[in-house]
MARKOLDO-26685 format. One record per residue (C-alpha): residue in one letter; y, x, z. Coordinates in steps of 0.001 Angstrom, whole numbers, plus 500000, padded with zeros to 6 digits. Example, Ala and Ser with C-alpha at 12.3 -4.5 7.8 and 13.67 -1.06 7.14 Angstrom:
residues 2
A495500512300507800;S498940513670507140;
This chain:
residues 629
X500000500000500000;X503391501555498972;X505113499958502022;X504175500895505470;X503617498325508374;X501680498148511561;X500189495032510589;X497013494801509206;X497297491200507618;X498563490998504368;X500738487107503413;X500563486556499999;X503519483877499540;X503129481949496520;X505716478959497432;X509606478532496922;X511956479160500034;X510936482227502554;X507698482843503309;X507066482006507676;X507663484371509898;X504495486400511928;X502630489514512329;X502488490124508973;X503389492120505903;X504523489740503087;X503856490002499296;X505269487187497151;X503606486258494069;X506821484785491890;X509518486670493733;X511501490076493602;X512502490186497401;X515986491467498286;X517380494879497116;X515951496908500305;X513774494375501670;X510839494306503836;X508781492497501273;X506632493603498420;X506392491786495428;X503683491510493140;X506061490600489882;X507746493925489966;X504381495940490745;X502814494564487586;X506217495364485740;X506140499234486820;X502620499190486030;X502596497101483067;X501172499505480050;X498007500207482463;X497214496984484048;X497507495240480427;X495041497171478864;X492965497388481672;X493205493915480857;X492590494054477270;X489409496330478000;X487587493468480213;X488437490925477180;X486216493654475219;X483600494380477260;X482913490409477616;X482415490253473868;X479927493789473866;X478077492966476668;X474534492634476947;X472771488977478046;X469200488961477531;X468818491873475424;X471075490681473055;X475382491384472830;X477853488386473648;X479060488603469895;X475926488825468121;X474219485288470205;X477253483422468677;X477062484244465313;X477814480608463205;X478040482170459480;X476821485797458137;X479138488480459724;X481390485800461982;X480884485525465757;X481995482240467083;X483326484922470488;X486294485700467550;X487685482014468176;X487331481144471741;X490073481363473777;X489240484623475931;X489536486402472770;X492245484491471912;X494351485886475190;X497104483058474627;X498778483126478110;X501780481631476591;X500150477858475925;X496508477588476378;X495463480556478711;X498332480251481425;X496061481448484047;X496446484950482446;X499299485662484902;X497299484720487774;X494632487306486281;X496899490215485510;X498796489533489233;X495756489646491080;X495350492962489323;X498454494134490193;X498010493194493854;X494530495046494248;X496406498013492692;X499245498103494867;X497158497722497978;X495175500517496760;X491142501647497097;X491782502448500942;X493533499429502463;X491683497457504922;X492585493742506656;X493226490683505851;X494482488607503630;X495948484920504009;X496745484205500344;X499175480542501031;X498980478706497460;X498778475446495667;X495918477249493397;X492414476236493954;X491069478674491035;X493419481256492298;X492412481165495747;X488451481211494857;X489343483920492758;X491475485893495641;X488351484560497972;X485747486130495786;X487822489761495630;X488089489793499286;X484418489335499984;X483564492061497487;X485750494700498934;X485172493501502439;X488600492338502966;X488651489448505606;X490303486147503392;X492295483231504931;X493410480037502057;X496372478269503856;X496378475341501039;X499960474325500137;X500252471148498564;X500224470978494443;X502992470442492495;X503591467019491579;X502337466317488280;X503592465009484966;X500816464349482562;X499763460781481161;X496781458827483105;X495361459426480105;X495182462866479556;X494246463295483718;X490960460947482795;X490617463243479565;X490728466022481855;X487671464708484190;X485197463658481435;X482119466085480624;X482332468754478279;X480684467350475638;X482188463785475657;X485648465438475480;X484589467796472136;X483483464178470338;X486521462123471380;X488741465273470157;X486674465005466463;X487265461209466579;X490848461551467493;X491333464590464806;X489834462935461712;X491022459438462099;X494527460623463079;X494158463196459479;X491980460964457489;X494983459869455221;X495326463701454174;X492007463377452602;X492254465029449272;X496169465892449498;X496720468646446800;X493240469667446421;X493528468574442698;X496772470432442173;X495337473389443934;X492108473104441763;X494545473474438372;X496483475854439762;X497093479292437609;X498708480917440864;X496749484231442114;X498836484405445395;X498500481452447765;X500426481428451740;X498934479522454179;X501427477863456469;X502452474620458548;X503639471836457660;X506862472081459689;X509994473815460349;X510824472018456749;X514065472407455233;X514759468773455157;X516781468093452432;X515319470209450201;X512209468239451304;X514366465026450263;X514603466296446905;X511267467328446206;X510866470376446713;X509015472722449509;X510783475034451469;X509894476314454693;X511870477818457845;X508794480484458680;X509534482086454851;X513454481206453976;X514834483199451237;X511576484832450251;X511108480838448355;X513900481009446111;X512669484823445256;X509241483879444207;X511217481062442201;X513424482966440526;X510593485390439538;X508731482428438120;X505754483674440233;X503403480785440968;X502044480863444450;X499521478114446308;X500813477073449747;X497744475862452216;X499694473702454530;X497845472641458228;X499716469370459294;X501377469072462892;X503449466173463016;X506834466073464015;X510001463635463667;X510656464342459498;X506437464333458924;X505501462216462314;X502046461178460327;X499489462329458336;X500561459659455376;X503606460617455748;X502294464242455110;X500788463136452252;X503622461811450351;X505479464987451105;X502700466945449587;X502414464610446552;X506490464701445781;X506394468359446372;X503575468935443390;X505532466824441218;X508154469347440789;X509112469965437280;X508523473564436984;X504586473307438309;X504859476629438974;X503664475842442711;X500665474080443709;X500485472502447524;X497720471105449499;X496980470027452737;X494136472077454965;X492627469287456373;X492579467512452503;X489010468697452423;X488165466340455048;X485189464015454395;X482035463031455567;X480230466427455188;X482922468356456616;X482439466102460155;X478677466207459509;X478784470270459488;X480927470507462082;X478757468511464422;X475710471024463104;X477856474134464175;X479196472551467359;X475689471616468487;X475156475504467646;X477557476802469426;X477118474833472137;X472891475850472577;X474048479387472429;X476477478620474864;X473490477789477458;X471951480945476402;X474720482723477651;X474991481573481311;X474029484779482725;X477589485998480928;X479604485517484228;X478049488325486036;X480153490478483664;X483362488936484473;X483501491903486936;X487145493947486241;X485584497565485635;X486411499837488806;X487678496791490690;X486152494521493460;X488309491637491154;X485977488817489466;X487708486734486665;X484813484392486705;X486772481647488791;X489984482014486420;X487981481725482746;X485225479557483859;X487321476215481967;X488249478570479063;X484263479705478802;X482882476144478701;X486182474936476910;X485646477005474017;X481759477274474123;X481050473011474649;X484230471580474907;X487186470492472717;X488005473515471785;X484671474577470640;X484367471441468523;X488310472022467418;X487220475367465996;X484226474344464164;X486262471820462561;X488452474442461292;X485890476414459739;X484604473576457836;X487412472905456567;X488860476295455811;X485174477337454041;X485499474141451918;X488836475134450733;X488763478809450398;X485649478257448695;X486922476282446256;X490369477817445311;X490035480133442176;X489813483864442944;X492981484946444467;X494402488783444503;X496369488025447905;X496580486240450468;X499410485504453013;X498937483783456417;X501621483033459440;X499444485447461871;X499594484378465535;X496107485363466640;X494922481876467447;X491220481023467055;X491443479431463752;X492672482361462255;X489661484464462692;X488394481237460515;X490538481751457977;X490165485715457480;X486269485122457394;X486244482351454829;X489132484150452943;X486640487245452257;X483232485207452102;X485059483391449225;X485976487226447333;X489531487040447565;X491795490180447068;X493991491473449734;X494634489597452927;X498257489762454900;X498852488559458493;X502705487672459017;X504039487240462438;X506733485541461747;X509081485776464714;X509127488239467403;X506503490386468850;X506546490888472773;X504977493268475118;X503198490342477356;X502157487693474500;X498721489056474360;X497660487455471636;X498814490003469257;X496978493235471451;X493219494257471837;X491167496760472827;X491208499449470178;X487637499719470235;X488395496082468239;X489599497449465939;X486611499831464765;X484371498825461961;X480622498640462800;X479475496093460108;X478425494243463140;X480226490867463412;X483276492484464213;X486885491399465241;X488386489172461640;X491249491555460536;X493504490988458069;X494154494444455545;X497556494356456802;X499920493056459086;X503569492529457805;X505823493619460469;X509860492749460517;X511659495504461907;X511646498832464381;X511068496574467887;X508353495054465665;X506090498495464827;X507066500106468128;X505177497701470275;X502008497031467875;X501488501206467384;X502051502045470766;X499040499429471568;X496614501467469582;X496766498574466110;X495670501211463555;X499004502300461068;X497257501863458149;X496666498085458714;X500887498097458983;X503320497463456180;X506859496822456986;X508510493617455712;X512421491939455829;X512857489227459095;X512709486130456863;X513288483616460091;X516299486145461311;X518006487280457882;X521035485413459515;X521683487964462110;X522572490470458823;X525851488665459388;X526161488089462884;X527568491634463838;X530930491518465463;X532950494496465560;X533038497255468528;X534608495435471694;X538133496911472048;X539631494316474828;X541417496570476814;X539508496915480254;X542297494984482177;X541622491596480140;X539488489211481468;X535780489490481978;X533901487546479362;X530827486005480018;X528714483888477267;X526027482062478994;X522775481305477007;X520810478254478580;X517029477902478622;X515159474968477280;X513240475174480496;X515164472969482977;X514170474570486495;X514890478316484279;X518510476852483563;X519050475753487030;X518408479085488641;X519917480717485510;X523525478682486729;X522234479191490459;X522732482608489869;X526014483007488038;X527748480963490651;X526249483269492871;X527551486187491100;X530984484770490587;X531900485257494212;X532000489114493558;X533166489110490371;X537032488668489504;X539058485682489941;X540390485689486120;X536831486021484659;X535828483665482107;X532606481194481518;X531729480179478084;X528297478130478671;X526282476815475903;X523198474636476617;X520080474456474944;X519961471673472941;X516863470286474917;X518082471422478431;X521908469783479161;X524038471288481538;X526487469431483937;X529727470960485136;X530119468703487541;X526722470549489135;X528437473624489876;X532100472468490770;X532780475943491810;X532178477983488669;X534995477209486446;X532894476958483137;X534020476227479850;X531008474099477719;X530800474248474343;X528208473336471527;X529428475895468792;X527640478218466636;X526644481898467836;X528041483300465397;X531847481906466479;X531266482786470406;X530117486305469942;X533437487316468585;X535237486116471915;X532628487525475055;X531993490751476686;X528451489933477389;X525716487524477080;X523708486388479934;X520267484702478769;X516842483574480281;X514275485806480015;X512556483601477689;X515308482307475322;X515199484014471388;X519293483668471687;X518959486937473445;X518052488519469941;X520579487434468060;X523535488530470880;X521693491662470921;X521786492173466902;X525751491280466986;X526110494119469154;X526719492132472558;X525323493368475713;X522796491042477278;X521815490733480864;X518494488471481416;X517120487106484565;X513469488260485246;X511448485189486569;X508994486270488587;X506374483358488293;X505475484432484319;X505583487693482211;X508868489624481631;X508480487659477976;X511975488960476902;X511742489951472855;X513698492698473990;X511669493779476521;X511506497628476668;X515125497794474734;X517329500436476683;X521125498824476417;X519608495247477678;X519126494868481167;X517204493161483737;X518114491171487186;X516129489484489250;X518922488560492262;X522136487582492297;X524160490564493268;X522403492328490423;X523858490201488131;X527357490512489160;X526786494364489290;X525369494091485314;X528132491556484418;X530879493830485644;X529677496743483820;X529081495423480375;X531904496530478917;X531216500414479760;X526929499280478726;X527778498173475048;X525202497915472400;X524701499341468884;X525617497028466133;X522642495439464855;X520306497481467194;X518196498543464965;X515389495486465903;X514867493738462613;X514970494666458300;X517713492455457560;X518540493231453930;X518816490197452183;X517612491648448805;X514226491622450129;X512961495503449026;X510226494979450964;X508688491744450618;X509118492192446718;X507102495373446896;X504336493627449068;X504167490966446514;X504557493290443075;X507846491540442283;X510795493332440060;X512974494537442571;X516545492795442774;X520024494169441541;
C-alpha cells in the first residue's frame, strides 16, 4: 500500500458523500480525494498505472480464447464456418466497456486496487457497494489471497428501465435469444430484398459497408445518399464517376424511424439518374432460410457452449489472486446462449448470403468499431474471394475504448481460426496512429487517411490569443449530454469561481440533449448561448469540457486550451487523453488553478490530431483515384 496507516482494515467507499468515519484506511472507488488527503483512490491508481493494468487486461481476454477445456482450445470448440471461431464475436472479445461490457471498469479497478495494495498487504477488507457482482467478485479475491472480506450492502440505484425490459432481463437464456430473432425479423421483414437487385446489376468493384444513419437529410430528400460517417469523400467518388456499392445495416432513428421507411429510402436512392451507385440493405437478404440457418448455428453455438463449462476456472487474472468469473459470467452465457449469441448468428447469415452473392469485388471498406458482427463481415468478405479489405474508424480513437486493442499475440497468423483482421486499418491523423502502434497493432496493417467526420475543424483555427493579460478571463464552457456529468461539471466552476477574479467571464453552451438552467447556479454569472463553435472560439481563453464530450477536439484543433474534469466512476475516455497542452482536474481548486493559467498553457494551432486537407491525398490514393488540383 503506497499510504501508510496503523490500521489494518481497508474501506473501499463506493457511494457519493464521505465515506464514515472508523479505524480504517479509506480507498474510494469513483473519487480523487482531496489534494493531500488521507484517502487513496483507486481512479487515479489505475490512471498512473494505466499502460500496464490495460494490457494485463488485454492478456486475460487472450488467454480465455487459447485456453485449453477438455483437450481442446476455447477458439477451436466454437468454430461455426471453416476458419471462423464463434469466440471472435462474443462480447469478451468484443471488450466494449463503453455500451455493452460496462462492468469492464469494475474489472480493471479491482485490478488496480490489488496492485496498489501490493503482494504483501494483509487485513481486511469491508468493500461498502450497491454491486452484487462486484462484491462476489471482491469476495472471491479476498478468499484467494487470504484477505478477511466484509460486504456492507448499500442500497441500488434507483432504476430507469421499462417493466418490460426488467421481465426481459429475468427470462432464461434461451427464451430471450428466440424473442430477440422474433423481434429482429418482424421489426426488418419489410427490408426484405431492398437493393439486392440493384446490387446484383451492379458494375461497381468497390462497395462500403455502412449504417443507415447519420444521413444528410436533404440530400436524402432529393434522392440521393450521402452519409455523415464519409462526407466529402461522396462527392469525390462522384465526381470521379467511380461506381461504388454501399451495404447499409438499418438502425432506426427520427428521418428512417422504420424498416419501410428504410426501404423507400433505399429504393429512391437507386433511382438516381447517373446509376453509377448501387445500395442495398444488409438485412435485405432476410428470408426464411436465413432464420432457419441461424437457428442451426445458434443451436451450435449454444451445445458448444455446454461443452465449455469448465471455461471459468480460467477466468483467473495471471499472477493475481483476482477471478473475473463473477464479472463475465452474463457476458459468457449472453454471448454463448443468449440474445447476443442468437444476434450474431443472425448476422452471419445474413452477411454470408450477401457477400456471397455480390460480384467479385477488389476492395472493400467497412466503418470498423470492433463489434462482434464485424468479425462476421471480414470472414464472409474473404470466404466470398474479395480483394482487399479496409477497416475505418471513423471518429476518434481513445486509450480506454478497448474495443480497438488486443493482445498482440492476436494479431499473429497461425492458420488456426484466428482473430478476423481487416488488411488495413485507415487511420485519421497523428493522435490516431500514436495510440494504435504504441498498443502493439502491427504498422503494416496501417494506412493513413483524411478525418472525413472532422474536415470542419480545417477551418476552425483561430488565431494566437493576444488579449493582453489584464483583460478578462475567458472561460467557454462545454456541457455534457450526460445530465449528472453537467451538474458536477457547473458544480465545479461555481466552485472555482470563488478564487478566480471578479471580472472573469462565463460563456456556457449546453448540449443539445442536456439543458442548463441559470437560475441553478444564481451565483455564477453565466452568459448562455446556443451558437456555433466556430463563432465562440474566437472570443475565450479556454475551454472547459467533460471528460467525455468530442467538443473537446474541436477547441483543441482551433488552438484553445482545454481543461476536462476526470470522473472517477468510468475511464479517463477523453479523445485527447495523453495530449500534453490539455489538462486534467478532478477537484475544484484544480480547476481554478488550470483556468487561471490558460493563457500562459496555450495550444498549437490545429494540434497536429487529425489529416484535415480537404483535397483528400489520401483517401484518393487508398481508393486509386486521380489525385485533385
Amino acid at each position: 500500500m503506497q499510504q501508510g496507516t496503523s490500521s489494518r482494515t481497508l474501506l473501499v467507499w463506493d457511494a457519493d458523500g464521505a465515506p464514515p468515519a472508523g479505524d480504517w484506511q479509506v480507498a474510494l472507488w469513483s473519487g480523487f480525494g482531496a489534494p493531500g488527503g488521507a484517502h487513496l483512490s483507486v481512479p487515479e491508481h489505475l490512471e498512473t498505472h494505466a499502460t500496464e493494468l490495460r494490457a494485463r487486461f488485454l492478456a486475460w481476454v487472450h488467454d480465455l480464447g487459447v485456453a485449453e477445456v477438455n483437450g481442446r482450445r476455447v477458439v477451436d470448440q466454437l468454430v461455426v464456418r471453416p476458419g471462423l471461431s464463434f469466440w471472435w464475436l462474443t462480447l469478451l472479445a468484443e471488450k466494449s466497456n463503453a455500451f455493452n461490457s460496462p462492468q469492464i471498469i469494475g474489472v480493471l479497478k479491482l485490478m488496480a486496487l490489488e496492485h496498489l495494495l501490493g503482494s504483501t498487504w494483509r487485513g481486511r477488507i469491508v468493500f461498502a457497494t450497491a454491486d452484487g457482482r462486484l462484491a462476489r467478485a471482491c469476495h472471491a479475491w479476498c478468499r484467494n489471497a487470504g484477505l478477511a472480506f466484509d460486504w456492507r450492502r448499500l442500497p441500488p440505484a434507483a432504476t430507469r428501465e421499462s417493466l418490460l425490459r426488467r421481465v426481459h432481463a429475468r427470462l432464461p437464456h434461451l427464451l430471450r435469444a428466440f424473442g430477440t430473432l422474433s423481434s429482429y425479423v418482424s421489426r426488418r421483414w419489410a427490408l426484405r430484398g431492398a437493393g439486392i437487385e440493384s446490387l446484383a446489376r451492379s458494375q461497381a468493384r468497390i462497395t462500403f459497408c455502412s449504417y443507415l444513419l447519420n444521413l444528410d437529410q436533404n440530400a436524402a430528400r432529393s434522392g440521393r445518399f450521402a452519409s455523415g460517417y464519409w462526407t466529402e469523400l461522396h462527392a469525390a467518388l462522384k465526381n470521379e464517376a467511380t461506381p461504388v456499392n454501399w451495404l447499409l445495416m438499418f438502425i432506426g432513428h427520427e428521418f428512417v424511424p422504420n424498416a419501410r421507411r428504410g426501404r423507400e429510402l433505399i429504393e429512391q436512392v437507386n433511382r438516381a439518374p447517373d446509376g453509377a451507385q448501387a445500395h442495398a440493405a444488409i438485412e435485405g437478404a432476410l428470408g426464411p432460410s436465413i432464420v432457419l440457418r441461424t437457428v442451426r448455428d445458434y443451436l451450435a453455438v449454444a451445445r458448444a457452449g455446454r461443452r465449455l463449462r469448465a471455461a471459468r476456472r480460467h477466468c483467473k487474472l495471471a499472477a493475481s489472486h483476482l477471478d473475473l468469473w463473477p464479472l463475465f459470467e452474463h457476458d459468457w452465457h449472453d454471448s454463448l446462449r443468449g440474445s447476443t449469441a442468437m444476434t450474431n448468428c443472425l448476422f452471419l447469415n445474413l452477411l454470408e448470403q450477401v457477400l456471397g452473392s455480390l460480384p467479385t469485388q477488389t476492395c472493400g471498406l467497412y466503418l470498423q468499431e470492433n463489434i462482434g458482427w464485424e468479425a462476421a463481415f471480414v470472414h464472409c468478405w474473404k470466404a466470398a474471394g474479395h480483394g482487399r479489405l479496409v477497416g475505418v474508424p471513423h471518429s476518434t480513437l481513445r486509450f480506454w475504448d478497448l474495443r480497438y486493442f488486443s493482445d498482440p499475440r492476436s494479431y499473429e497468423r497461425s492458420g488456426r481460426n484466428d482473430m478476423p483482421l481487416p488488411d488495413l486499418v485507415a487511420l485519421n491523423g497523428p493522435a490516431a496512429l500514436e495510440v494504435l502502434r504504441s498498443s502493439g497493432f502491427p504498422a503494416e496493417r496501417i494506412v493513413e487517411v483524411e478525418a472525413l467526420r472532422y474536415l470542419h475543424l480545417a477551418d476552425l483555427r483561430v488565431a494566437a490569443n493576444e488579449a493582453p493579460v489584464a483583460a478578462p478571463l475567458r472561460v467557454l464552457c462545454l456541457g455534457d449530454y450526460v445530465v449528472k456529468t453537467t451538474q458536477q461539471q457547473m458544480q465545479w466552476l461555481v466552485a472555482a469561481a470563488a478564487e478566480l477574479p471578479a471580472d472573469t467571464q462565463y460563456v456556457v453552451k449546453p448540449h443539445p440533449a442536456c439543458p442548463i438552467d441559470p437560475q441553478d447556479y444564481p451565483s455564477l454569472k453565466m452568459q448562455l448561448t446556443n451558437l456555433p463553435l466556430n463563432e465562440l472560439f474566437a472570443g475565450c481563453d479556454v475551454a472547459y469540457t467533460s471528460n467525455m464530450t468530442s467538443a473537446a477536439v474541436d477547441a483543441y484543433c482551433a488552438g484553445i486550451p482545454v481543461v476536462s474534469v476526470l470522473d472517477g466512476e468510468a475511464f479517463n475516455i477523453s479523445p485527447l487523453r495523453g495530449v500534453g497542452e490539455v489538462r486534467y482536474v478532478t477537484h475544484a481548486r484544480e480547476l481554478a488553478t488550470a483556468l487561471r493559467s490558460a493563457r500562459a498553457t496555450g495550444a498549437e494551432l490545429g494540434g497536429g490530431y487529425f489529416f484535415l486537407d480537404r483535397r483528400l491525398p489520401r483517401w484518393r490514393r487508398l481508393l486509386g483515384l486521380p489525385e485533385s488540383a
